[in-house]
C-alpha positions in Angstrom: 59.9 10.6 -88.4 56.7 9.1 -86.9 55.9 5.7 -87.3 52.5 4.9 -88.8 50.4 1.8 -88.5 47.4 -0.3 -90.7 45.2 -1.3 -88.3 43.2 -4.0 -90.5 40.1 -6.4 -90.0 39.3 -8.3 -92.8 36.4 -10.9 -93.1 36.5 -13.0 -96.3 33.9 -15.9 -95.8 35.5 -17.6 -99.4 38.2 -20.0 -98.9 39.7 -19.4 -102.0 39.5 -15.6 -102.1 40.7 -15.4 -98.1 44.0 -17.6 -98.5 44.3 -16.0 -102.6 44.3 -12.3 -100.4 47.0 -13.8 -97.7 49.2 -15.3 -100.6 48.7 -12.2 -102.0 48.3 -9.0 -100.1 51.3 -9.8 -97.3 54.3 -10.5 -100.0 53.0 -7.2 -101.6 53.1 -5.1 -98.2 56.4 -6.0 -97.5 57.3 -4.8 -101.1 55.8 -1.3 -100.6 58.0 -0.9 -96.8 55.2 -2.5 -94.6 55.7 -4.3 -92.1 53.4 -7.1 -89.9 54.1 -6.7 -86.4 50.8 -9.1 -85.4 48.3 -10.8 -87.3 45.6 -13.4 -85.9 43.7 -15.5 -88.5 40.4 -17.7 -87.5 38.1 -19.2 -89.5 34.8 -17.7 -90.2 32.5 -20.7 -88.9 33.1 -23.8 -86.7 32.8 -26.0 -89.1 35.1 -28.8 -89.8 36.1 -27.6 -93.4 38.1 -24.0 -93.7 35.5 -21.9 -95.3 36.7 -18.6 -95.1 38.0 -16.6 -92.4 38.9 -13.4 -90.1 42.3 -11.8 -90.3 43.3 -8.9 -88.0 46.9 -7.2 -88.5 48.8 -4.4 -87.5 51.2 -3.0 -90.0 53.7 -0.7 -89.4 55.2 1.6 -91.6 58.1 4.4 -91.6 55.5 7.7 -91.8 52.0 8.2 -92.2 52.9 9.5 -96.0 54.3 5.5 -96.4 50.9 4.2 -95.0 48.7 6.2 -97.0 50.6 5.9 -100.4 50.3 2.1 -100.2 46.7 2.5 -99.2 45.9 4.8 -102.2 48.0 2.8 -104.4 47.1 1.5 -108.1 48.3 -1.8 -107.3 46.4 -2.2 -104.1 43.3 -0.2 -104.8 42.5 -2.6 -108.0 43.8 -5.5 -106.1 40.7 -4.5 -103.8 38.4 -3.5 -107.4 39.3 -6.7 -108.9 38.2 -8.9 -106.1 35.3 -6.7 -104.8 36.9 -6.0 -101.3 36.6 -2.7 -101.3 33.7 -1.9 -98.9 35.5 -4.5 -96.3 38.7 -2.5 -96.4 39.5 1.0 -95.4 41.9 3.7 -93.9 41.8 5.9 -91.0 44.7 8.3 -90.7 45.4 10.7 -87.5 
């Protein structure tokens, strides 16, 4: 079977929220069969105290069905409901 990837491109200019989604959001995507293969975090601003930040990462998973049932998921989709995220994240699937 086809692998299938998550490319994601998150910008969360909250401190809290940003490292609460990291903490929280990774852990879980290993859980459902994902897997990072790269991520690149920077913070939003150059200022001296983290305020928030950019995170880029590919995730791989075993098919495309994999990818989209963890997208589409009741944990992740209130995950994204709960912390009002859900215009910053979304799916493309080819």
């Amino acid at each position: 079977m086809k692998k299938s990837y998550w490319l994601k491109k998150i910008s969360i200019h909250n401190a809290d929220l940003f490292l609460e989604y990291i903490r929280t959001v990774l852990p879980w995507l290993k859980s459902v069969g994902g897997v990072v293969i790269k991520r690149d975090i920077s913070q939003a601003t150059d200022s001296t105290k983290w305020d928030g930040g950019n995170l880029g990462m590919i995730i791989e998973f075993d098919s495309k069905l994999a990818a989209k049932k963890a997208f589409y998921s009741e944990v992740f989709q209130n995950y994204l409901r709960s912390r009002e995220l859900t215009d910053l994240v979304t799916i493309s699937t080819y």
